[in-house]
Steps between C-alpha positions, in 0.01 A plus 500: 500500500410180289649182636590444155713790491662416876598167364701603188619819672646349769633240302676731245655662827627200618651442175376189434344288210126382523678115523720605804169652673304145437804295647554730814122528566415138430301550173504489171645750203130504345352577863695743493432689178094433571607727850666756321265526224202535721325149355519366864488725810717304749322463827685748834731158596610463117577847470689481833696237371610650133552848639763319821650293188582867330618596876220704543320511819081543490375667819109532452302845626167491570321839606138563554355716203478865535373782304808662318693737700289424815695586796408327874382658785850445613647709224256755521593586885859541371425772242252646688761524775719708233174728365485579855837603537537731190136635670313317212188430706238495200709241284553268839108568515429413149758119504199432754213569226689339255527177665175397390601460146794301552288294771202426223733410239695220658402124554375391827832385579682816436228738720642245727828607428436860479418532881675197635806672631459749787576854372800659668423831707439845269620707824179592495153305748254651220646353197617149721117463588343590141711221408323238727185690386529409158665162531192382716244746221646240214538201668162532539391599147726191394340290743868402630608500872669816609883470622559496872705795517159768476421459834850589602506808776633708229266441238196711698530848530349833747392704429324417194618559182274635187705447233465730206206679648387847652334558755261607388445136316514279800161451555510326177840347535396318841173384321654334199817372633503143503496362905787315423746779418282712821638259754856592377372873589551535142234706331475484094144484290491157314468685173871580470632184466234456210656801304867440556 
């Protein structure tokens, strides 16, 4: 929303005049009209200061910038946890793949942000280490440190896991899965999380 719009909405809701706003904020009537017209953006501590005079409070967000609808590692492990429950094991499967997009389409800050908080147990060691596995596979390809909480106990699993593989595709698997998700005992081919 347009500070411009802020100002005069609030002040219409506090059912005041633009001469009322001026005296309670400590400005003038034509300050207050170049605010509300969008002439003169008011700086944050101006803004403050009308919207509190229109008994408004301001309360500021700041959040790192993240591809639309991306979800966090966090978030993943929660509806992964429910795909596993309804026995949805290829859609848990596939929230991994499809990390990568939301990963490469968010700022620096908000890949941060994506794997910053430790994902909470899926009730299952396979899906808690791929987790780790791709939180240290990105971190990397974002050339960001990778959160503490992969080398928790939980986040390495045994026997090994090929994920999304037969057997009789291992050989391959083990070749072109990156060493970092490997150490999780986590086995994928570094091409899926190019097509997801």
């Amino acid at each position: 929303m347009r500070f411009a719009t802020l100002v005069r909405d609030a002040r219409r809701a506090a059912g005041i005049t633009q001469v009322e706003l001026a005296s309670r904020a400590g400005t003038t009537q034509p300050a207050v009209a170049a605010y509300e017209s969008g002439a003169r953006p008011p700086n944050l501590a101006t803004l403050e200061r009308l919207l509190g005079a229109c008994e408004h409070d301001v309360e500021l967000l700041v959040r790192p910038r993240v591809r639309r609808g991306a979800a966090s590692l966090a978030e993943i492990a929660q509806t992964i946890a429910e795909d596993l429950k309804q026995g949805q094991e290829r859609d848990a499967v596939r929230l991994l793949f499809g990390f990568a997009d939301d990963f490469r389409g968010s700022s620096r800050p908000g890949k941060l942000a994506l794997m910053r908080d430790e994902p909470p147990s899926t009730g299952d060691a396979r899906f808690d280490a791929a987790l780790a596995g791709v939180a240290e596979l990105f971190a990397a390809e974002g050339a960001i440190p990778a959160p503490a909480w992969v080398n928790g106990a939980e986040r390495f699993v045994e026997p090994w896991w090929f994920v999304a593989s037969r057997p009789a595709f291992h050989a391959y698997t083990l070749a072109n899965t990156p060493a970092v998700l490997a150490r999780h005992g986590v086995f994928i081919a570094r091409e899926v999380f190019d097509r997801a």
